[in-house]
N, CA, C and O atoms as a GROMACS GRO file, in nm:
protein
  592
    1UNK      N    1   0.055   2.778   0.554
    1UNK     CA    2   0.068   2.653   0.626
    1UNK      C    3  -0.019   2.543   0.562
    1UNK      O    4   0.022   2.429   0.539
    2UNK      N    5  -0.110   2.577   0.544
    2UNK     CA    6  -0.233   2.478   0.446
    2UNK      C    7  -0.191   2.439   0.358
    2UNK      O    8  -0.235   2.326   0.334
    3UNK      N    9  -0.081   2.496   0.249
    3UNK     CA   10  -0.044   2.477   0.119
    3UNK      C   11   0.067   2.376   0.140
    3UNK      O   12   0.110   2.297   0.055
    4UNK      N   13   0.099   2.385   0.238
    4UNK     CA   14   0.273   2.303   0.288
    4UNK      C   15   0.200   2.175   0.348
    4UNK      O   16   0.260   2.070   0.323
    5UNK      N   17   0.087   2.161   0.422
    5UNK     CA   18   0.015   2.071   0.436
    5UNK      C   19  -0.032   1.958   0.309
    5UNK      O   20  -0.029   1.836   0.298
    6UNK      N   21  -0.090   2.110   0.190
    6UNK     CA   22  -0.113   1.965   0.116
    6UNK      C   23  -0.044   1.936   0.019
    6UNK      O   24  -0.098   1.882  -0.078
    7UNK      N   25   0.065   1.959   0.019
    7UNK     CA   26   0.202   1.911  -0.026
    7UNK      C   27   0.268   1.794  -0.002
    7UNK      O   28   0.302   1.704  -0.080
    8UNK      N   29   0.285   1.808   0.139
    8UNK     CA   30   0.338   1.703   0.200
    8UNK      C   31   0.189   1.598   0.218
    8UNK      O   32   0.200   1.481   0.180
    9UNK      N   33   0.128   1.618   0.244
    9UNK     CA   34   0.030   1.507   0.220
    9UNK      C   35   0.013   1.443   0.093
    9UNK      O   36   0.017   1.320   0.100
   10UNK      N   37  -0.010   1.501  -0.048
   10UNK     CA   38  -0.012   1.453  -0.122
   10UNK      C   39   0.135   1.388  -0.223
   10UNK      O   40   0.138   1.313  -0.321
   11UNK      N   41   0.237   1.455  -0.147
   11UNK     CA   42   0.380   1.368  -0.191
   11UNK      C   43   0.404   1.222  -0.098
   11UNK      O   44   0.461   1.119  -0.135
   12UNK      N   45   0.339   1.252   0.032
   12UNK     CA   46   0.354   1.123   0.103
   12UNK      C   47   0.279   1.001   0.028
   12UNK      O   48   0.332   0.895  -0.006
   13UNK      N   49   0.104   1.050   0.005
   13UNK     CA   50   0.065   0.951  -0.026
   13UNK      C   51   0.056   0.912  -0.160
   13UNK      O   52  -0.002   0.811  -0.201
   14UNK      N   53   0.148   1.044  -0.265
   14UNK     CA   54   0.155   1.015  -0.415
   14UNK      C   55   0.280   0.861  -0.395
   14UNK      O   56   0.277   0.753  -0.454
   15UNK      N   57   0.389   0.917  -0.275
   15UNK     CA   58   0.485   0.782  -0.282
   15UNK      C   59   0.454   0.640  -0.245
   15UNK      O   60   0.501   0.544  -0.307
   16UNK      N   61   0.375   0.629  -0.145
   16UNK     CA   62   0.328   0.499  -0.126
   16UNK      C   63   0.251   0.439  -0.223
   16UNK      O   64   0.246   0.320  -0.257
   17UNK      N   65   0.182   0.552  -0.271
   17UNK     CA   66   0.115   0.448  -0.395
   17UNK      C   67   0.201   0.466  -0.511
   17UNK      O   68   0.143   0.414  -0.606
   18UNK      N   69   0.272   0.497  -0.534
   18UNK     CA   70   0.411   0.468  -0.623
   18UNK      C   71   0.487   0.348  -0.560
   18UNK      O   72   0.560   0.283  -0.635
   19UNK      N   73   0.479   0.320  -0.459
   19UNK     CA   74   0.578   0.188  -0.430
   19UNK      C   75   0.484   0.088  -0.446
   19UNK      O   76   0.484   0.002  -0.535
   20UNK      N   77   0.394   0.103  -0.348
   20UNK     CA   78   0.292  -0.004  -0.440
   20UNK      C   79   0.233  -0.036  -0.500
   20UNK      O   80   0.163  -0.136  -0.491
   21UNK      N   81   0.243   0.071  -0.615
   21UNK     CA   82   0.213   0.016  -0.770
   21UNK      C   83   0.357  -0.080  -0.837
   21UNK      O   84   0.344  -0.190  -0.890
   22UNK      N   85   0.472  -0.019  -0.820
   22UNK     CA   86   0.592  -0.109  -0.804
   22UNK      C   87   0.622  -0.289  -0.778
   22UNK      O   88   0.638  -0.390  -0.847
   23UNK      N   89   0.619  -0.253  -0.651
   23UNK     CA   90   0.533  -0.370  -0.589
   23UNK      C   91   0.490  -0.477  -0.678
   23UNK      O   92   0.549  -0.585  -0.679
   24UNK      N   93   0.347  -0.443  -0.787
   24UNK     CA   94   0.299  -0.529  -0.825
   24UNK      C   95   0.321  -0.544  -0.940
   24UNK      O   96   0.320  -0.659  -0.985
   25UNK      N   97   0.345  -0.449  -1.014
   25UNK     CA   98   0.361  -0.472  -1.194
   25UNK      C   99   0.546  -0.445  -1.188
   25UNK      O  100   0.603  -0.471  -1.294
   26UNK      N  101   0.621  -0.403  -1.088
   26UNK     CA  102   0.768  -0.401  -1.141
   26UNK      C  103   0.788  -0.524  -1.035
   26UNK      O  104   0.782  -0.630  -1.097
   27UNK      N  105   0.804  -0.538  -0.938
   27UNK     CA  106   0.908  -0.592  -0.838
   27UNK      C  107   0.873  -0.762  -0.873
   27UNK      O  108   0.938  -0.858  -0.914
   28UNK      N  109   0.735  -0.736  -0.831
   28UNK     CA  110   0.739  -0.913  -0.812
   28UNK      C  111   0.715  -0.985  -0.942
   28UNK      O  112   0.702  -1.105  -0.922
   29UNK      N  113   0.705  -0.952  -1.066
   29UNK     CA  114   0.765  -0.956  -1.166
   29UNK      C  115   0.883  -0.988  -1.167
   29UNK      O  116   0.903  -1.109  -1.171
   30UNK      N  117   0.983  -0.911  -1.164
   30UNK     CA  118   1.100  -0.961  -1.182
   30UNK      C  119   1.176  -1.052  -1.071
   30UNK      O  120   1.291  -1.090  -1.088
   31UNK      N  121   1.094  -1.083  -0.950
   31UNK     CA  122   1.111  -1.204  -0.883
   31UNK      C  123   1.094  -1.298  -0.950
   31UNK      O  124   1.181  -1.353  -1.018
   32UNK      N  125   0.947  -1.338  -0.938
   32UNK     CA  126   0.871  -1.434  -1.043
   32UNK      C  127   0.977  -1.474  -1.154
   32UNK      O  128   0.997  -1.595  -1.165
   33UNK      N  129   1.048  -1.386  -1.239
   33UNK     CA  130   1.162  -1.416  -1.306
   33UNK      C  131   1.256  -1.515  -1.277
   33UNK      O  132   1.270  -1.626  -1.328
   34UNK      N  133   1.332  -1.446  -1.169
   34UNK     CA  134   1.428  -1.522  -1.106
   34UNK      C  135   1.469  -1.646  -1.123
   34UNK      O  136   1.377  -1.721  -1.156
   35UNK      N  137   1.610  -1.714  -1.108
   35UNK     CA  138   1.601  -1.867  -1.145
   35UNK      C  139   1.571  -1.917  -0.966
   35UNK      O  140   1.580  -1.852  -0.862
   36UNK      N  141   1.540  -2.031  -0.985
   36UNK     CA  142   1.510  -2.150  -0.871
   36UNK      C  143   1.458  -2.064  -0.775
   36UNK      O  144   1.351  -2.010  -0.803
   37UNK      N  145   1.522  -2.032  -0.640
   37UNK     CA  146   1.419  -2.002  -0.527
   37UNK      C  147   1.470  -1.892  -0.498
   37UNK      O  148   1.404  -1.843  -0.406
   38UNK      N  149   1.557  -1.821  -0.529
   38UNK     CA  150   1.577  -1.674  -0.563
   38UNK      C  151   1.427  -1.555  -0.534
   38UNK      O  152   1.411  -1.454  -0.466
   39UNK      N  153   1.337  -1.636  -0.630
   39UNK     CA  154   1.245  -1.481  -0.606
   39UNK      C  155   1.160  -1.516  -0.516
   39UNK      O  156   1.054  -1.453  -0.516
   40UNK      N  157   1.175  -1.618  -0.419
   40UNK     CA  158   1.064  -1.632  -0.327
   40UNK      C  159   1.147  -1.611  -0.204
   40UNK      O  160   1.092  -1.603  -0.094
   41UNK      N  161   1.301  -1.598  -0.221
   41UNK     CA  162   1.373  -1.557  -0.127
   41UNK      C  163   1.339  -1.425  -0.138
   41UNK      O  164   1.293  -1.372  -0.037
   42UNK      N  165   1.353  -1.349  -0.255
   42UNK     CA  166   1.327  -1.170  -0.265
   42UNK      C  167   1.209  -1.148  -0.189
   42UNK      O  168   1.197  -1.060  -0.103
   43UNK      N  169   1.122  -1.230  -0.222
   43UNK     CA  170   1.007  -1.183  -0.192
   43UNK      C  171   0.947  -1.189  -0.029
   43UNK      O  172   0.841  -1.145   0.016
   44UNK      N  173   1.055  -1.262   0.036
   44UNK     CA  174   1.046  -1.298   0.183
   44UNK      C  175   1.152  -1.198   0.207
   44UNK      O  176   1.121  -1.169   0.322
   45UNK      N  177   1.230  -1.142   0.186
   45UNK     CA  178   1.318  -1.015   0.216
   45UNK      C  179   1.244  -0.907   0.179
   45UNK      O  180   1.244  -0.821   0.267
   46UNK      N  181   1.152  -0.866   0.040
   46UNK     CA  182   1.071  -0.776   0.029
   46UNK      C  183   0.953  -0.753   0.156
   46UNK      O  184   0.889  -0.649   0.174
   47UNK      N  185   0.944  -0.865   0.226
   47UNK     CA  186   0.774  -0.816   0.302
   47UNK      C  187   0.866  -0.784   0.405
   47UNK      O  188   0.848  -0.669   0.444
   48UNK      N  189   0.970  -0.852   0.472
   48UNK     CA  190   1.056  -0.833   0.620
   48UNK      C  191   1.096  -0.651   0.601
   48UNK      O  192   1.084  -0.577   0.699
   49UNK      N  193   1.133  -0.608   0.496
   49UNK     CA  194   1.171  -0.462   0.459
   49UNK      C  195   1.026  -0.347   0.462
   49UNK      O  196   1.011  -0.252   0.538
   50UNK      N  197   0.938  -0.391   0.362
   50UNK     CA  198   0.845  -0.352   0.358
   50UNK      C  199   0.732  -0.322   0.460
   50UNK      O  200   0.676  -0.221   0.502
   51UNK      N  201   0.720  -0.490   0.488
   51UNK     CA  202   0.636  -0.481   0.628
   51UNK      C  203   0.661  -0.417   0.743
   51UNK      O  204   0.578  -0.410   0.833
   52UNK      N  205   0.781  -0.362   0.748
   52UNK     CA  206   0.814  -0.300   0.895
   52UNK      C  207   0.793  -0.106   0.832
   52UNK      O  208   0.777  -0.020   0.918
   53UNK      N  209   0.795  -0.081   0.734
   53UNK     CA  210   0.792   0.031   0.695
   53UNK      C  211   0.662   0.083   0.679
   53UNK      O  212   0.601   0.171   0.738
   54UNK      N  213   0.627  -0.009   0.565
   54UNK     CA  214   0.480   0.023   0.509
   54UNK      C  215   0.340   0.061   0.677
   54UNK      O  216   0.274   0.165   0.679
   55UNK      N  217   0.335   0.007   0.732
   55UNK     CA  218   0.216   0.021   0.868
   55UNK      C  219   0.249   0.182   0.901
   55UNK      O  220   0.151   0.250   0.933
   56UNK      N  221   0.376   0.248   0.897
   56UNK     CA  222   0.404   0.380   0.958
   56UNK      C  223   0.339   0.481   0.855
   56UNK      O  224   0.275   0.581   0.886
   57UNK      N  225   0.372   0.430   0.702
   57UNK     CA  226   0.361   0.502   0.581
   57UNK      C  227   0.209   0.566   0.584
   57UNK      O  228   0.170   0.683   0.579
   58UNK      N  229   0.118   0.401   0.597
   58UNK     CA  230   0.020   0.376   0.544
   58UNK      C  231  -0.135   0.500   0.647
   58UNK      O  232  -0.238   0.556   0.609
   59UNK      N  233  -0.041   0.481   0.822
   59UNK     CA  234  -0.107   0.555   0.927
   59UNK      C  235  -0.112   0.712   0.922
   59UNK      O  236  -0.197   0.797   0.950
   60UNK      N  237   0.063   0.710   0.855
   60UNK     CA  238   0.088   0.897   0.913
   60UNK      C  239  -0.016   0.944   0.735
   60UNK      O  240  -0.057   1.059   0.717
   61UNK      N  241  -0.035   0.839   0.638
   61UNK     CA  242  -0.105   0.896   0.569
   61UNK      C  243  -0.256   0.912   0.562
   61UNK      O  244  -0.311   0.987   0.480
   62UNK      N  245  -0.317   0.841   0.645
   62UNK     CA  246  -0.415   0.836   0.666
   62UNK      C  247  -0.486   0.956   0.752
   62UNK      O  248  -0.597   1.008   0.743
   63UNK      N  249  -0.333   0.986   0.873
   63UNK     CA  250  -0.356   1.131   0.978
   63UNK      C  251  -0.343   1.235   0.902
   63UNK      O  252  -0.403   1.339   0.931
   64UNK      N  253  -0.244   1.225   0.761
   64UNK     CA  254  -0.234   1.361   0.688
   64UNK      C  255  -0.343   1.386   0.594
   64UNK      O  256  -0.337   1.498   0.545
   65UNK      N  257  -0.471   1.292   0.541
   65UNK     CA  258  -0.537   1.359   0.480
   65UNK      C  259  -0.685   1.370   0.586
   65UNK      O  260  -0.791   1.421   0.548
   66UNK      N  261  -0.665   1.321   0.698
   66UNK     CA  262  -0.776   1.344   0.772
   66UNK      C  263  -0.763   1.490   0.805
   66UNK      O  264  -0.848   1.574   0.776
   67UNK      N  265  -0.604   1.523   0.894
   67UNK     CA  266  -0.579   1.664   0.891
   67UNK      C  267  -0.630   1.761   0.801
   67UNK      O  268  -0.694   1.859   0.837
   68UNK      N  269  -0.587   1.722   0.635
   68UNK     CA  270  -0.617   1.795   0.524
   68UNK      C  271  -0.776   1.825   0.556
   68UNK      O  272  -0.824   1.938   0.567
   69UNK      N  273  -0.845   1.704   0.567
   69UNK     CA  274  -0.997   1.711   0.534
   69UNK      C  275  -1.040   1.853   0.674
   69UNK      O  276  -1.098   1.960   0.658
   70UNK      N  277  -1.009   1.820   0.741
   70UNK     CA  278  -0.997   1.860   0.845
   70UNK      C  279  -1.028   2.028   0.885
   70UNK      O  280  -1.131   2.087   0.918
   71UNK      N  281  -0.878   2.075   0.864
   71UNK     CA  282  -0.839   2.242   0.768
   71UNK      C  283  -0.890   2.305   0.661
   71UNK      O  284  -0.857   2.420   0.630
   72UNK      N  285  -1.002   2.211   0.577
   72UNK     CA  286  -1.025   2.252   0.432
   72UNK      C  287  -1.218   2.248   0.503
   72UNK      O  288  -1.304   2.306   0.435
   73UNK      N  289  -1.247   2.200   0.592
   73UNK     CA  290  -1.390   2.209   0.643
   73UNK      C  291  -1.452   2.286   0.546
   73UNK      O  292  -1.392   2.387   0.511
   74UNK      N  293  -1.550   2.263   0.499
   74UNK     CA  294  -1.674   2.352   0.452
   74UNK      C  295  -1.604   2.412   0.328
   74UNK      O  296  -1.656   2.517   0.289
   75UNK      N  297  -1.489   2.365   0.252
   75UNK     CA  298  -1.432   2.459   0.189
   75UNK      C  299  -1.483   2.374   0.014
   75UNK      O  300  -1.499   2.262   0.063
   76UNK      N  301  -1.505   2.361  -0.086
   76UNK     CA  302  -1.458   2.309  -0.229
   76UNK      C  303  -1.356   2.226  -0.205
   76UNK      O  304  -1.242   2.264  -0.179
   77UNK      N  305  -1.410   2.061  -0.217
   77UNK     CA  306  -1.306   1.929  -0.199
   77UNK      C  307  -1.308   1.885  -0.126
   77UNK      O  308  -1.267   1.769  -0.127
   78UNK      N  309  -1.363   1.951   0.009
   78UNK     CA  310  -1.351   1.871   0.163
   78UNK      C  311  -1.387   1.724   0.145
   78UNK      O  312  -1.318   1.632   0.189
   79UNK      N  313  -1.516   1.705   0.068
   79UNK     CA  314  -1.570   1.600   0.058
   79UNK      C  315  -1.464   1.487  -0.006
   79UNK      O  316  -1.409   1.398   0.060
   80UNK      N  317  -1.446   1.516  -0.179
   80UNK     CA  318  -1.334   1.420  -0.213
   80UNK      C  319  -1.248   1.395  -0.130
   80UNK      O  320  -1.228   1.276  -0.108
   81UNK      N  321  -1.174   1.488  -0.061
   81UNK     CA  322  -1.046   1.491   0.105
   81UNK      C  323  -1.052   1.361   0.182
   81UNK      O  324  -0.971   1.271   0.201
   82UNK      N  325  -1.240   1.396   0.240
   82UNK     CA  326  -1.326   1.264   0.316
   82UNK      C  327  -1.312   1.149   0.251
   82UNK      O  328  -1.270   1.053   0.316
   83UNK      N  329  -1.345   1.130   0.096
   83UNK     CA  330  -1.355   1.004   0.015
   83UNK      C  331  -1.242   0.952   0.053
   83UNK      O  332  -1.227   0.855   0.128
   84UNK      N  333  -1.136   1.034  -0.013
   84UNK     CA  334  -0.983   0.987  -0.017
   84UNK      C  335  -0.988   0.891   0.126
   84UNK      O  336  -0.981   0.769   0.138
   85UNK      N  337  -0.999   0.984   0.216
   85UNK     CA  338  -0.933   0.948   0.337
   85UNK      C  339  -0.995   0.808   0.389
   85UNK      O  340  -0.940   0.730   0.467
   86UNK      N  341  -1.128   0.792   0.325
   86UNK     CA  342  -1.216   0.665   0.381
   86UNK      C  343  -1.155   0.583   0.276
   86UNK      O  344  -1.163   0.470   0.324
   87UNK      N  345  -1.100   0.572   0.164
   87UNK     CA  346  -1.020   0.443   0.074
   87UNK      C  347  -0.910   0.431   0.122
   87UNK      O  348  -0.851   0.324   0.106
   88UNK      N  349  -0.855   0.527   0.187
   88UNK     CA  350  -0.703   0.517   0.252
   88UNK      C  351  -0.724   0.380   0.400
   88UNK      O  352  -0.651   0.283   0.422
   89UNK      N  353  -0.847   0.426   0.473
   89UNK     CA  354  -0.900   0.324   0.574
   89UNK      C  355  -0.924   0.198   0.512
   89UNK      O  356  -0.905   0.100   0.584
   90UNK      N  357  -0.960   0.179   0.397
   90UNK     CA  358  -1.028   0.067   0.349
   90UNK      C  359  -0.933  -0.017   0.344
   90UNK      O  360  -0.929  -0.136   0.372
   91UNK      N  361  -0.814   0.093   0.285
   91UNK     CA  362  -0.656   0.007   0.223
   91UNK      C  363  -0.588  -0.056   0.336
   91UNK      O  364  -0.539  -0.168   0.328
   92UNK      N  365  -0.586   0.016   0.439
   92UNK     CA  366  -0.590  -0.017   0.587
   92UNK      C  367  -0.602  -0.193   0.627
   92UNK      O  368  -0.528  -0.289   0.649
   93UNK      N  369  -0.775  -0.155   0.617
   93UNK     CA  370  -0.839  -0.274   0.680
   93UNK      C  371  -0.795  -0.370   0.608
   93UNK      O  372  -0.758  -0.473   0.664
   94UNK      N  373  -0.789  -0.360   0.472
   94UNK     CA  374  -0.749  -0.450   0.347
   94UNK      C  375  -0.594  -0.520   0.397
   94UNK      O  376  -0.580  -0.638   0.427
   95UNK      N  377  -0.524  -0.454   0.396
   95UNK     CA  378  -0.403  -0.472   0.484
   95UNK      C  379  -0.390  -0.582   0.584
   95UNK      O  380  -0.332  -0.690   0.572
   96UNK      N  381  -0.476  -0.519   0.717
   96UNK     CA  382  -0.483  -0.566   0.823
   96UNK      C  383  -0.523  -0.733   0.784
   96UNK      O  384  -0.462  -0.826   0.837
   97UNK      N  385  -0.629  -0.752   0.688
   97UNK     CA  386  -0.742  -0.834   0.759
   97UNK      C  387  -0.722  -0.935   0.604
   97UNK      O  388  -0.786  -1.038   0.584
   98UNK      N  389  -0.604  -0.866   0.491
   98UNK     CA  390  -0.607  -1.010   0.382
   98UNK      C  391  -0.445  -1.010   0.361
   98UNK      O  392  -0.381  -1.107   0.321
   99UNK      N  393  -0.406  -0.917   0.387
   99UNK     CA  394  -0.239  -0.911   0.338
   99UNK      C  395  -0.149  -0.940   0.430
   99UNK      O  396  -0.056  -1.011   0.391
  100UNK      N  397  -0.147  -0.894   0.586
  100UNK     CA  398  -0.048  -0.904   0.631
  100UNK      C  399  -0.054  -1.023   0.704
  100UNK      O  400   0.055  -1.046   0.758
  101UNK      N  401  -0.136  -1.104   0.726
  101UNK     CA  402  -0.146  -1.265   0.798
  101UNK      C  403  -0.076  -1.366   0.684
  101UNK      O  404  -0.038  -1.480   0.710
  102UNK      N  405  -0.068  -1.300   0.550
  102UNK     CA  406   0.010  -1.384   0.424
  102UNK      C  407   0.124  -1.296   0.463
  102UNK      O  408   0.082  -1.314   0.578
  103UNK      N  409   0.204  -1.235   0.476
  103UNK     CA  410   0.292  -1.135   0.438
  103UNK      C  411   0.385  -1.204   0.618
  103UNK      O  412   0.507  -1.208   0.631
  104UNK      N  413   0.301  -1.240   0.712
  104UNK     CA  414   0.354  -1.274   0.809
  104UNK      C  415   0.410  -1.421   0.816
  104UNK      O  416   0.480  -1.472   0.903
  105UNK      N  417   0.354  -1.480   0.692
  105UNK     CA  418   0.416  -1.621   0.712
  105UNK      C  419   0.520  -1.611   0.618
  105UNK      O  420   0.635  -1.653   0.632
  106UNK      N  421   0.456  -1.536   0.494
  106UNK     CA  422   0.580  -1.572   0.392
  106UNK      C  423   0.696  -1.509   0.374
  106UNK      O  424   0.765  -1.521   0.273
  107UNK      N  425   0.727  -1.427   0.489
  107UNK     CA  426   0.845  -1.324   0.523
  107UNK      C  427   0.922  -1.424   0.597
  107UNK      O  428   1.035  -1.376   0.601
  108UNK      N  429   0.923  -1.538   0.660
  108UNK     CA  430   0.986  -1.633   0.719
  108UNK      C  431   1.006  -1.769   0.631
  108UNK      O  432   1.080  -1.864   0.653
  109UNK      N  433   0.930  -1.750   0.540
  109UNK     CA  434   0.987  -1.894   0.436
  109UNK      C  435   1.133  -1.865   0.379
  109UNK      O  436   1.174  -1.751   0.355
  110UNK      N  437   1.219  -2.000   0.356
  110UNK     CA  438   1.268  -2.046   0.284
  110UNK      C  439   1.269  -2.198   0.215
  110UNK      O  440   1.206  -2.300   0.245
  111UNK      N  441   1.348  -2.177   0.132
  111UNK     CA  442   1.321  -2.303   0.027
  111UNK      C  443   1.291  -2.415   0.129
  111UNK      O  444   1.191  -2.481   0.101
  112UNK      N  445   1.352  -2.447   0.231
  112UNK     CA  446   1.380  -2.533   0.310
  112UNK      C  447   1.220  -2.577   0.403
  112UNK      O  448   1.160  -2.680   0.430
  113UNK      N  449   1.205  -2.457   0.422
  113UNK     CA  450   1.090  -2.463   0.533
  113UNK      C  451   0.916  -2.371   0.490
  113UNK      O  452   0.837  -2.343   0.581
  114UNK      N  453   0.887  -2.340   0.350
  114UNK     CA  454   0.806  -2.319   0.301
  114UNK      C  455   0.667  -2.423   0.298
  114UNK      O  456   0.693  -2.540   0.328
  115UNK      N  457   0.539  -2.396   0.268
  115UNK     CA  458   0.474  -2.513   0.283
  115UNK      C  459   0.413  -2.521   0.155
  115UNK      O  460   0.388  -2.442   0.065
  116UNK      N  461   0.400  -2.631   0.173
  116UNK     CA  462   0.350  -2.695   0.010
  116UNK      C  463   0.288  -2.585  -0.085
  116UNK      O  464   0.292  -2.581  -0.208
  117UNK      N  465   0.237  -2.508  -0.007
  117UNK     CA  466   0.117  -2.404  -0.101
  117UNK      C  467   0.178  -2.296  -0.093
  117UNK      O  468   0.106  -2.198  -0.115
  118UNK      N  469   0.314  -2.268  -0.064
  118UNK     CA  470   0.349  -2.128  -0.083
  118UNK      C  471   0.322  -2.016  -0.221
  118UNK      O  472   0.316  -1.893  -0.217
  119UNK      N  473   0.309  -2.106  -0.339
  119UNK     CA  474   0.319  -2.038  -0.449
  119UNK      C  475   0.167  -1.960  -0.461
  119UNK      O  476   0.143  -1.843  -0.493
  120UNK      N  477   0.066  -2.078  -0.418
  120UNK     CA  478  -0.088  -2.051  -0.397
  120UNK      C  479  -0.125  -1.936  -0.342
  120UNK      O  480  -0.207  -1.858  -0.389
  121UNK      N  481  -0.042  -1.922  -0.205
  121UNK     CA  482  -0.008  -1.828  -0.110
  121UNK      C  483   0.013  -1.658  -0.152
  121UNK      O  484  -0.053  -1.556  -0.134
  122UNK      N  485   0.162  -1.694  -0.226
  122UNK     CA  486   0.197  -1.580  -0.283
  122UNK      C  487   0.054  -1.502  -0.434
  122UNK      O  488   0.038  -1.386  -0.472
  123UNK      N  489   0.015  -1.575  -0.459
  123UNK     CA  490  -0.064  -1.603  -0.596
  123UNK      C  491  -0.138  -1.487  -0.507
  123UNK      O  492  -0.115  -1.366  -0.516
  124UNK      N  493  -0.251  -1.565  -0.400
  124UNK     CA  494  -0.350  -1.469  -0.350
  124UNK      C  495  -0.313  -1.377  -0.255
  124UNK      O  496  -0.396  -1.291  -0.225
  125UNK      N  497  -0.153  -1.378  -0.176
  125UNK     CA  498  -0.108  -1.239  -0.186
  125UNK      C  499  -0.145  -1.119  -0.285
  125UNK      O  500  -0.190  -1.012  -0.243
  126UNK      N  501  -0.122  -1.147  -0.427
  126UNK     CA  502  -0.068  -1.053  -0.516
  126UNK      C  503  -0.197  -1.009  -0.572
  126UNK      O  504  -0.212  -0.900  -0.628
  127UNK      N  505  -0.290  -1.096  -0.558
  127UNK     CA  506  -0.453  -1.036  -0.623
  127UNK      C  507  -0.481  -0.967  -0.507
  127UNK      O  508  -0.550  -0.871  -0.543
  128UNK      N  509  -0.469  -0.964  -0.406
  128UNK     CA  510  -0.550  -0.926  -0.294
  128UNK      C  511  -0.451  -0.723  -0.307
  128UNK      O  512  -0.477  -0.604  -0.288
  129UNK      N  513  -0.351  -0.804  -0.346
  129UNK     CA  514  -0.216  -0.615  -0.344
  129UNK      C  515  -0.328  -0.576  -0.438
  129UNK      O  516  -0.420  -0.513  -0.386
  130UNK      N  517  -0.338  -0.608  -0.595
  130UNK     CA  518  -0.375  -0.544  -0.673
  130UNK      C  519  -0.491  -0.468  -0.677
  130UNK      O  520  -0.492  -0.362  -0.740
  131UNK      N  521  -0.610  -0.517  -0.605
  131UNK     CA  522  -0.745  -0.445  -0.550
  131UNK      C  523  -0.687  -0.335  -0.439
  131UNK      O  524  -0.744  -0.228  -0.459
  132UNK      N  525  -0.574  -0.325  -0.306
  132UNK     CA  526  -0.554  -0.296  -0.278
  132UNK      C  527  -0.435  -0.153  -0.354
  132UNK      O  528  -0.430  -0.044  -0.296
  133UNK      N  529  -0.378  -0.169  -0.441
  133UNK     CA  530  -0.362  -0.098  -0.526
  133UNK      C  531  -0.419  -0.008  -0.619
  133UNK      O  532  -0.379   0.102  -0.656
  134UNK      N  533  -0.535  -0.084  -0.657
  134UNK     CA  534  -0.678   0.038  -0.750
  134UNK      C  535  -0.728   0.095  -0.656
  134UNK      O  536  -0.773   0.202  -0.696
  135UNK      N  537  -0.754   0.072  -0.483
  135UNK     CA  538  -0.810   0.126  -0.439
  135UNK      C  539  -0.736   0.253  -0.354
  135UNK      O  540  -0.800   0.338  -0.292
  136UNK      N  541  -0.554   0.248  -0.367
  136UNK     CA  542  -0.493   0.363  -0.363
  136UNK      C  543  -0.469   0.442  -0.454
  136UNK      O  544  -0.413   0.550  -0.435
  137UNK      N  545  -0.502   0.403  -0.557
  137UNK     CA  546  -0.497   0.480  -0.683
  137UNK      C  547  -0.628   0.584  -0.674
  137UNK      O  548  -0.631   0.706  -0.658
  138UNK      N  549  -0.710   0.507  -0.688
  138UNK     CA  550  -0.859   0.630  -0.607
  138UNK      C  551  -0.817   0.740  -0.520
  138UNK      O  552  -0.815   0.862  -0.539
  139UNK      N  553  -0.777   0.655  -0.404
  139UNK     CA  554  -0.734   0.787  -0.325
  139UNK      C  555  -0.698   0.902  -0.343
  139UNK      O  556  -0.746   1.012  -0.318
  140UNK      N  557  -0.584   0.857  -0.401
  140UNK     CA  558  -0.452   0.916  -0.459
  140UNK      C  559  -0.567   1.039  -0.567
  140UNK      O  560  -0.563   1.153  -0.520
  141UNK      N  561  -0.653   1.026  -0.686
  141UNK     CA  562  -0.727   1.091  -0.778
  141UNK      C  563  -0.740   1.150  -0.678
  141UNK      O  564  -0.645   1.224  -0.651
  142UNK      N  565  -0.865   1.146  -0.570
  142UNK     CA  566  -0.968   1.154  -0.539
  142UNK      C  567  -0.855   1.291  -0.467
  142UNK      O  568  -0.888   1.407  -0.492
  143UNK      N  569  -0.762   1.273  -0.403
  143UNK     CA  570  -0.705   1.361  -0.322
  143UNK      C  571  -0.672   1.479  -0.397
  143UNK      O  572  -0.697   1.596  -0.366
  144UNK      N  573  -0.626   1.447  -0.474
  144UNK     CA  574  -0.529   1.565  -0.604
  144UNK      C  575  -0.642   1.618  -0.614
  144UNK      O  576  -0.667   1.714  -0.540
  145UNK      N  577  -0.726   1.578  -0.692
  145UNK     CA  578  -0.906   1.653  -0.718
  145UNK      C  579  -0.945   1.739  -0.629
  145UNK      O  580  -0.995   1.845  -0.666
  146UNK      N  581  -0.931   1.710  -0.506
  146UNK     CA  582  -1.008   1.799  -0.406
  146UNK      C  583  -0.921   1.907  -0.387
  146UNK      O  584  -0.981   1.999  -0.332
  147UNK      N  585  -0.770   1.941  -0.418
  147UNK     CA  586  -0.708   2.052  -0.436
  147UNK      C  587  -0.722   2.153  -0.493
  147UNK      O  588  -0.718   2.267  -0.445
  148UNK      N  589  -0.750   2.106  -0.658
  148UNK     CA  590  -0.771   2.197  -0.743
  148UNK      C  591  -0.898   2.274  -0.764
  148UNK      O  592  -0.904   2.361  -0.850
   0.00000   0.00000   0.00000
């Protein structure tokens, strides 16, 4: 049961941080591409898709490596388990408290009704993903590590 545990824990949270590594070096890239207002349309269809998904992703992964840490008590890794699971919170708060108050306005722009600084907007969206991204990438190590 433990082994099926950290399976599925570590495929859940190997995928989220596969999408949002995506996210930042594939997707909005090839928005950014886009001609005229195309990729700021994508990119207001990307958070309306995303944003409703990502909060479920980001929780049940946070419960699956607490679980992990949890079951593995006192065992070789528990600790990295703990690390993981406290960057997984961080990514969280990171979330909560720089991404999704941008992610809530600019999921309702269009060309029409955007505000002057949308691009500014999106700009410090995408630095704020990318710290938020190295710091699931940690996890993500930090988790695999405490397996082996």
């Amino acid at each position: 049961m433990i082994n099926a545990l950290e399976v599925v824990t570590t495929v859940s949270v190997g995928l989220m941080v596969g999408v949002e590594f995506s996210v930042a070096f594939v997707m909005n890239r090839i928005f950014d591409a886009l001609p005229e207002d195309s990729g700021q349309l994508a990119r207001a269809h990307g958070g309306r898709m995303l944003g409703a998904v990502m909060p479920v992703w980001y929780i049940s992964s946070v419960v699956l490596v607490a679980i992990r840490a949890a079951t593995g008590w006192g065992h070789p890794g528990t600790g990295l388990a703990v690390t993981a699971g406290a960057l997984l919170i961080v990514s969280v708060l990171m979330s909560i408290l720089l991404l999704v108050p941008i992610n809530n306005r600019s999921k309702t722009w269009t060309p029409e009704n955007r505000p002057a600084d949308w691009k500014e907007q999106s700009d410090r969206w995408d630095r704020y993903h990318y710290v938020r991204v190295a710091v699931l990438i940690a996890a993500l190590a930090l988790l695999v590590t405490s397996l082996v």
